[in-house]
N, CA, C, O and CB atoms as a CASP TS submission, in Angstrom:
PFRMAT TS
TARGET T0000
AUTHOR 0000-0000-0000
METHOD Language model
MODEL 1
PARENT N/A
ATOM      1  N   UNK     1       0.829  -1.175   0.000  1.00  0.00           N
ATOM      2  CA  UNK     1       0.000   0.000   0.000  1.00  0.00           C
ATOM      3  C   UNK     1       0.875   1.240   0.000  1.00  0.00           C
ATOM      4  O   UNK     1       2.077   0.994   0.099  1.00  0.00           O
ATOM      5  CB  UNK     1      -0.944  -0.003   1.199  1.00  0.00           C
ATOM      6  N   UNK     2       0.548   2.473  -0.086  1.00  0.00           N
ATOM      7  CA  UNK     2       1.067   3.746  -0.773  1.00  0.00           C
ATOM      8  C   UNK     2      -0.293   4.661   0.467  1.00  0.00           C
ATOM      9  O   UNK     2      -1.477   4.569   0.793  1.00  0.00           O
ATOM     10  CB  UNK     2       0.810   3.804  -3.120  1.00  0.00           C
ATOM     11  N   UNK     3       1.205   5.665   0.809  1.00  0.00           N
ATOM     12  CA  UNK     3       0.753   6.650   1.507  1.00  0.00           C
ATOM     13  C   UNK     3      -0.088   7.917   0.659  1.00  0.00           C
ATOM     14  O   UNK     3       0.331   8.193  -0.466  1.00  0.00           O
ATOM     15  CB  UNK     3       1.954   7.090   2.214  1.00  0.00           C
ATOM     16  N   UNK     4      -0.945   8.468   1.058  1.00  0.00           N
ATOM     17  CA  UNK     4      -1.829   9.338  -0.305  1.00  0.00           C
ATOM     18  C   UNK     4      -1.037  10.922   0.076  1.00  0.00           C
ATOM     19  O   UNK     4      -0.640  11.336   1.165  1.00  0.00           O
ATOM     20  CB  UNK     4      -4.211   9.410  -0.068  1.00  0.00           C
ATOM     21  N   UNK     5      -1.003  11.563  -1.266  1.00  0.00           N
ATOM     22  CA  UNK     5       0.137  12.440  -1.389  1.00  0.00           C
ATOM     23  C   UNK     5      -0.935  13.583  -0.175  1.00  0.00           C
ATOM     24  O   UNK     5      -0.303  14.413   0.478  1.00  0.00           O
ATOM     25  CB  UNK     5       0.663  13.049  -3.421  1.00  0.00           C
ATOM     26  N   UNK     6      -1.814  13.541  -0.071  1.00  0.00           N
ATOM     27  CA  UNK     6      -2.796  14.086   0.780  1.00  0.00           C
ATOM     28  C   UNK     6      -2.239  13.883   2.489  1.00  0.00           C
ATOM     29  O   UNK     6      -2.657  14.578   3.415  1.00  0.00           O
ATOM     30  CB  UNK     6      -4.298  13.252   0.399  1.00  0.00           C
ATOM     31  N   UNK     7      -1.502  13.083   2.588  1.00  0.00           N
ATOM     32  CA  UNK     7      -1.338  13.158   3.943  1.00  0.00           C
ATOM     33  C   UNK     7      -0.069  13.620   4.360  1.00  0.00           C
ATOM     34  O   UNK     7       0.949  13.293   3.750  1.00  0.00           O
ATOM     35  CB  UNK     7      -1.584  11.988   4.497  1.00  0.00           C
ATOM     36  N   UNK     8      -0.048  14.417   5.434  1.00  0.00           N
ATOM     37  CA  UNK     8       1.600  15.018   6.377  1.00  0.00           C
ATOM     38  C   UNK     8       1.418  14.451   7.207  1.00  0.00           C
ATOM     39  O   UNK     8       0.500  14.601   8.013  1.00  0.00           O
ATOM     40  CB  UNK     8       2.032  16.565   6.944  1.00  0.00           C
ATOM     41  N   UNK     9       2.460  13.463   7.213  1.00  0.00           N
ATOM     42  CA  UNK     9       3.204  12.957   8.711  1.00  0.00           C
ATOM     43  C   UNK     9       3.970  14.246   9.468  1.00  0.00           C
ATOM     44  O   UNK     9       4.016  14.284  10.698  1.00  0.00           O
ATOM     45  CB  UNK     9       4.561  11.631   8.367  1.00  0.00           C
ATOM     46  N   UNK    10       4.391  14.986   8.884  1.00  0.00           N
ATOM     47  CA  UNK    10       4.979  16.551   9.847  1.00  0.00           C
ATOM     48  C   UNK    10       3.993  17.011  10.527  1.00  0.00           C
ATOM     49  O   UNK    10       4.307  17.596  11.564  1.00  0.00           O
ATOM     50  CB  UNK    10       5.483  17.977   8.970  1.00  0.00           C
ATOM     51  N   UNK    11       2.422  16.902  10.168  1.00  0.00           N
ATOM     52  CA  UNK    11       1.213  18.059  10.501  1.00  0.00           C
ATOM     53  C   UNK    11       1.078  17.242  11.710  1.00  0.00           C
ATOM     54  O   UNK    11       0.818  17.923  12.702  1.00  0.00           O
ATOM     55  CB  UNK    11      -0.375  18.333   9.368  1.00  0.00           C
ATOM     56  N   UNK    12       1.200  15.683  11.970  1.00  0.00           N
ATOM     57  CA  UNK    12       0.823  15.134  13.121  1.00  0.00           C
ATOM     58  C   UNK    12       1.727  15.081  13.642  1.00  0.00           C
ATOM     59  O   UNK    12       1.370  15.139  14.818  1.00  0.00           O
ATOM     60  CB  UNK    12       0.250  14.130  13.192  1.00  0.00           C
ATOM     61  N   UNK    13       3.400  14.955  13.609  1.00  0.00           N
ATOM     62  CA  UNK    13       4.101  15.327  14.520  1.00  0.00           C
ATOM     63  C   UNK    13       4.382  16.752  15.486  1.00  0.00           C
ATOM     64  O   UNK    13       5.047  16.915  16.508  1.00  0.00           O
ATOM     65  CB  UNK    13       4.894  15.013  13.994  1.00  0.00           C
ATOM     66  N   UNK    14       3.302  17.968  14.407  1.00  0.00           N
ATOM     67  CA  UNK    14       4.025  19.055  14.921  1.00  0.00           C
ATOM     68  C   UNK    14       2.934  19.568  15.926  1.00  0.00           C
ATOM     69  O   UNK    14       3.130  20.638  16.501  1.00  0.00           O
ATOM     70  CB  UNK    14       4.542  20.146  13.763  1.00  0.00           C
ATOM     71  N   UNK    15       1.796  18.846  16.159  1.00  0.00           N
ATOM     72  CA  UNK    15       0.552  18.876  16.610  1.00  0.00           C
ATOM     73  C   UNK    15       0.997  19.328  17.944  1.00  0.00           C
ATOM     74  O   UNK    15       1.980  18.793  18.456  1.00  0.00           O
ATOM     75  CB  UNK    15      -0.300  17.565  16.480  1.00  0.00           C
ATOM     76  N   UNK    16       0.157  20.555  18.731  1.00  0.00           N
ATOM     77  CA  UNK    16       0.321  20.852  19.973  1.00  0.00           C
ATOM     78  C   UNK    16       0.409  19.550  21.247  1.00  0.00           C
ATOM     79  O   UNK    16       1.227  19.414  22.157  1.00  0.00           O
ATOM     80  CB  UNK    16      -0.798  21.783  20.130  1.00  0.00           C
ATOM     81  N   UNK    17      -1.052  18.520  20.782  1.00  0.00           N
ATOM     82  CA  UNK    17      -0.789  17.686  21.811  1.00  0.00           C
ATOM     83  C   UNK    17      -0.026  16.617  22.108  1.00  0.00           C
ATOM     84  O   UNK    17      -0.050  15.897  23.106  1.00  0.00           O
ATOM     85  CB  UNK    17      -1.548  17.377  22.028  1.00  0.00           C
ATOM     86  N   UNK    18       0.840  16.573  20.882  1.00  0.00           N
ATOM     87  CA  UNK    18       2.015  16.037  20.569  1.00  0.00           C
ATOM     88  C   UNK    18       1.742  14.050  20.909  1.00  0.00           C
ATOM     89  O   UNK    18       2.044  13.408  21.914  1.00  0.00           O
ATOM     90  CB  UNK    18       3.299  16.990  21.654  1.00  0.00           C
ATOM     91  N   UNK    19       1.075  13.579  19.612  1.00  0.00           N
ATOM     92  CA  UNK    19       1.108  12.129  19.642  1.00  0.00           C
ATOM     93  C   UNK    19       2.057  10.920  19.846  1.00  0.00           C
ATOM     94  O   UNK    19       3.136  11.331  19.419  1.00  0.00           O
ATOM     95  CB  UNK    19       0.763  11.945  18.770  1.00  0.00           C
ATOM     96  N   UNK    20       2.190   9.897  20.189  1.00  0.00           N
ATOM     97  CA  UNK    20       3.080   9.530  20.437  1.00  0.00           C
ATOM     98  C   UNK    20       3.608   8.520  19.074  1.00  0.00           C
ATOM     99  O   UNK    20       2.831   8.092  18.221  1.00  0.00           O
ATOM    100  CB  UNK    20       2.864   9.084  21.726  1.00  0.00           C
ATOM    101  N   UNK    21       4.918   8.292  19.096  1.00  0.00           N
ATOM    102  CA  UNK    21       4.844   7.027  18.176  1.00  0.00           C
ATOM    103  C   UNK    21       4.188   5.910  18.080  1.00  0.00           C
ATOM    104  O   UNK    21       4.220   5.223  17.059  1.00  0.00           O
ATOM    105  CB  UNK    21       5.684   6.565  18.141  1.00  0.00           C
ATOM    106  N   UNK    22       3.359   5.530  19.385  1.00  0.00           N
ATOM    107  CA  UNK    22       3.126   4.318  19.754  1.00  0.00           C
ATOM    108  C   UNK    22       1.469   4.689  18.805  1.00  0.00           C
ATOM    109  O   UNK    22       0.855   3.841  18.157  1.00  0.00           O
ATOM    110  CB  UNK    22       3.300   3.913  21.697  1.00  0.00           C
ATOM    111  N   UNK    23       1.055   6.137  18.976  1.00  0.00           N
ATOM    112  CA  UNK    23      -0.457   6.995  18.063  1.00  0.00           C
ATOM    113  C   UNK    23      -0.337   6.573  16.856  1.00  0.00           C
ATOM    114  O   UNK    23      -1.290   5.999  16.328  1.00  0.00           O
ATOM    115  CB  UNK    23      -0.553   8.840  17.884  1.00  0.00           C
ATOM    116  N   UNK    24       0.862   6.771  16.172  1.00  0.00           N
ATOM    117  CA  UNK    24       1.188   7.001  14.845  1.00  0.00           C
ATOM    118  C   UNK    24       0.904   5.866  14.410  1.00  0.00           C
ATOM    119  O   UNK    24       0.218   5.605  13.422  1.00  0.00           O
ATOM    120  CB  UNK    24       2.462   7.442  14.505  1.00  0.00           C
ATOM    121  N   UNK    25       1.494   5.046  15.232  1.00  0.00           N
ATOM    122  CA  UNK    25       1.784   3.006  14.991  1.00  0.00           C
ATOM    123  C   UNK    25       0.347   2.730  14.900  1.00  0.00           C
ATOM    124  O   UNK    25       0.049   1.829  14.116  1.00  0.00           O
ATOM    125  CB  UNK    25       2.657   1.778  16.658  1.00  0.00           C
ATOM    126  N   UNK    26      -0.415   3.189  15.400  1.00  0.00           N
ATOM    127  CA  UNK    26      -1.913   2.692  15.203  1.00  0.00           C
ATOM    128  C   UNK    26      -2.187   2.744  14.700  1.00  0.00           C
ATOM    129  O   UNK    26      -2.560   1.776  14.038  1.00  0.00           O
ATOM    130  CB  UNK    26      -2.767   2.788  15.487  1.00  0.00           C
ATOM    131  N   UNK    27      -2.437   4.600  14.201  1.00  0.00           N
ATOM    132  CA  UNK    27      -3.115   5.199  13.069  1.00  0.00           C
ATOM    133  C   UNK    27      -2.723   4.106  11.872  1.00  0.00           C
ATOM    134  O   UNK    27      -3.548   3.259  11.528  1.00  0.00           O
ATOM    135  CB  UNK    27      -2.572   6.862  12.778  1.00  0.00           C
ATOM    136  N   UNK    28      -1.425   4.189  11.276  1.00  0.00           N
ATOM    137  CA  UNK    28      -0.811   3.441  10.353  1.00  0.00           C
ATOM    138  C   UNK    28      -1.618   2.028  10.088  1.00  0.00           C
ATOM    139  O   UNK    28      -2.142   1.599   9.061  1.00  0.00           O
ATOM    140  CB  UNK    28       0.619   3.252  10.830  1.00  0.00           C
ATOM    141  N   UNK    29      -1.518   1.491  11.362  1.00  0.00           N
ATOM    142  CA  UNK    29      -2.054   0.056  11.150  1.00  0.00           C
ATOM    143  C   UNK    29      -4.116   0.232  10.916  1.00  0.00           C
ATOM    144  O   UNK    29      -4.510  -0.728  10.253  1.00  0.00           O
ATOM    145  CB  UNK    29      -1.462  -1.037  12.936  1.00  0.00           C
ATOM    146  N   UNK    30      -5.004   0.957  11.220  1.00  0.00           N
ATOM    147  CA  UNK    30      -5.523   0.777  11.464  1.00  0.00           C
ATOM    148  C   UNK    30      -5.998   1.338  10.244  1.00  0.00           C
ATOM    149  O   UNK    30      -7.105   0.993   9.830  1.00  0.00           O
ATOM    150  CB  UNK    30      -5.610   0.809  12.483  1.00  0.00           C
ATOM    151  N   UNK    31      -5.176   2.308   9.499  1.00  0.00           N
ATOM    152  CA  UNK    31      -5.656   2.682   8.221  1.00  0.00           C
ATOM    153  C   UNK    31      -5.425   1.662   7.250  1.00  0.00           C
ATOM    154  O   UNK    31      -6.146   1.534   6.260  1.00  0.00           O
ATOM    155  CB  UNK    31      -5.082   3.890   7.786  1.00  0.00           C
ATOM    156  N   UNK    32      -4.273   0.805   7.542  1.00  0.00           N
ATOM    157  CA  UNK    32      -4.039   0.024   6.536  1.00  0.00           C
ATOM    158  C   UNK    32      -4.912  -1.262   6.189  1.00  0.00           C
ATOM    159  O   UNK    32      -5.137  -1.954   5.196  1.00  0.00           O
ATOM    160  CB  UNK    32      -2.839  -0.281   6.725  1.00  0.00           C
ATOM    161  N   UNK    33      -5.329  -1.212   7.693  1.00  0.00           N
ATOM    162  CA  UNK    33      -6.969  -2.555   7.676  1.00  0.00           C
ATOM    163  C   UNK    33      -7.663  -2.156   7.299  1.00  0.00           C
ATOM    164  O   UNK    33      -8.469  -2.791   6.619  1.00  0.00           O
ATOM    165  CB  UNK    33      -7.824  -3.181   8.794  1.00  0.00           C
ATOM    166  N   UNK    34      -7.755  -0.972   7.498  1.00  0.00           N
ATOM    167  CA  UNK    34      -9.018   0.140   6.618  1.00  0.00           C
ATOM    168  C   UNK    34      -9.407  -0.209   5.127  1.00  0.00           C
ATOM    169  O   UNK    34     -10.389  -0.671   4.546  1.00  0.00           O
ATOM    170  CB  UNK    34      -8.379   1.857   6.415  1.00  0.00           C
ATOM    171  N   UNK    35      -8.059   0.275   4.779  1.00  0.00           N
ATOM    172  CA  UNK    35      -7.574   0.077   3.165  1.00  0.00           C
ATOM    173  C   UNK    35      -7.964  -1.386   2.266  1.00  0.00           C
ATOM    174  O   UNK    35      -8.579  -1.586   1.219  1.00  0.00           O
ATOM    175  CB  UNK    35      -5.816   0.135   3.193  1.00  0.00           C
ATOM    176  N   UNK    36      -7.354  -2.156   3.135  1.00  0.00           N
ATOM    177  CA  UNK    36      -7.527  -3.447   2.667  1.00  0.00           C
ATOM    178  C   UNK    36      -8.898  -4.230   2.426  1.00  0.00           C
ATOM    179  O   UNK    36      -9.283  -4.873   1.449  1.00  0.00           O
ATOM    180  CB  UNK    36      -6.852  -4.107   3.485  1.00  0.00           C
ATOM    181  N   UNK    37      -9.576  -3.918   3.802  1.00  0.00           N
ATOM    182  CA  UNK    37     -11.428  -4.015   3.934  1.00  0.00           C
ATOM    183  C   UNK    37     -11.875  -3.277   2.479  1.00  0.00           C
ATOM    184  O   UNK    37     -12.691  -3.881   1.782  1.00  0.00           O
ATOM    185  CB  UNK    37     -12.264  -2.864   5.618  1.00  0.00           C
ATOM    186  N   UNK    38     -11.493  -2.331   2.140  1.00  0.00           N
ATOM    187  CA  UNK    38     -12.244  -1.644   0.923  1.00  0.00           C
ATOM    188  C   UNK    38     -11.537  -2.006  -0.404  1.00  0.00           C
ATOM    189  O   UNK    38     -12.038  -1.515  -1.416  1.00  0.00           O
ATOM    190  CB  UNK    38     -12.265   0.025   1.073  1.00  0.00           C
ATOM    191  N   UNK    39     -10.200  -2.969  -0.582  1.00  0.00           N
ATOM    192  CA  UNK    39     -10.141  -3.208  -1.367  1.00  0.00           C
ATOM    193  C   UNK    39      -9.180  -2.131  -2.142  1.00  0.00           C
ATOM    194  O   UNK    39      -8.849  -2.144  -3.327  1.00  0.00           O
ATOM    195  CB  UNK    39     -11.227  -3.512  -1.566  1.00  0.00           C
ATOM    196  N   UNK    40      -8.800  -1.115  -1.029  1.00  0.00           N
ATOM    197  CA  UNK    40      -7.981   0.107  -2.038  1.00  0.00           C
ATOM    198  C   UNK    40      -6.624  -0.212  -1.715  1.00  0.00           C
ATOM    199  O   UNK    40      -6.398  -0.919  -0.732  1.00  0.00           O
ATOM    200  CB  UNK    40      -8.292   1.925  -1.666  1.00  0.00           C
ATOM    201  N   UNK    41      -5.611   0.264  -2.490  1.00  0.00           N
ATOM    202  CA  UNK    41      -4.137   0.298  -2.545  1.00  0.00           C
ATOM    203  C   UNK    41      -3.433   1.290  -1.899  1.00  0.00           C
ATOM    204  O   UNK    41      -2.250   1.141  -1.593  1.00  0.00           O
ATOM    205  CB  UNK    41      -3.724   0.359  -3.763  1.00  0.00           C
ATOM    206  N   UNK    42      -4.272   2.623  -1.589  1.00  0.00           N
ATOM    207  CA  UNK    42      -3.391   4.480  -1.217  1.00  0.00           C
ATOM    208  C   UNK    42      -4.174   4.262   0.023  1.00  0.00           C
ATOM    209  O   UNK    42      -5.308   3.804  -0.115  1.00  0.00           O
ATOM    210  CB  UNK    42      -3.856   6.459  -2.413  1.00  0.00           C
ATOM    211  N   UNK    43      -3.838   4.463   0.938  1.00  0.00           N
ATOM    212  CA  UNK    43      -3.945   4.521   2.522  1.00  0.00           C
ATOM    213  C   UNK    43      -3.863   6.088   2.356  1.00  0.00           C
ATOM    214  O   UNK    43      -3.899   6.817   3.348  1.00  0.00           O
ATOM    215  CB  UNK    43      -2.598   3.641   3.613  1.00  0.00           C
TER
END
């Protein structure tokens, strides 16, 4: 799968409440089950 040119990983690191890697690790995974359920390739 392929990250969509639509998304900044900077915009969520630079975020006031400041996420953690362990956030990111989710997000990532949870979009990528996302992705897959629908059959798409760009997360």
């Amino acid at each position: 799968m392929n990250l969509s040119e639509e998304v900044d990983l900077e915009d969520y690191v630079a975020r006031p409440d400041k996420i953690s890697g362990a956030d990111i690790n989710s997000i990532c995974q949870e979009s990528g089950m996302l992705a897959v359920r629908e059959n798409r390739y760009i997360v």
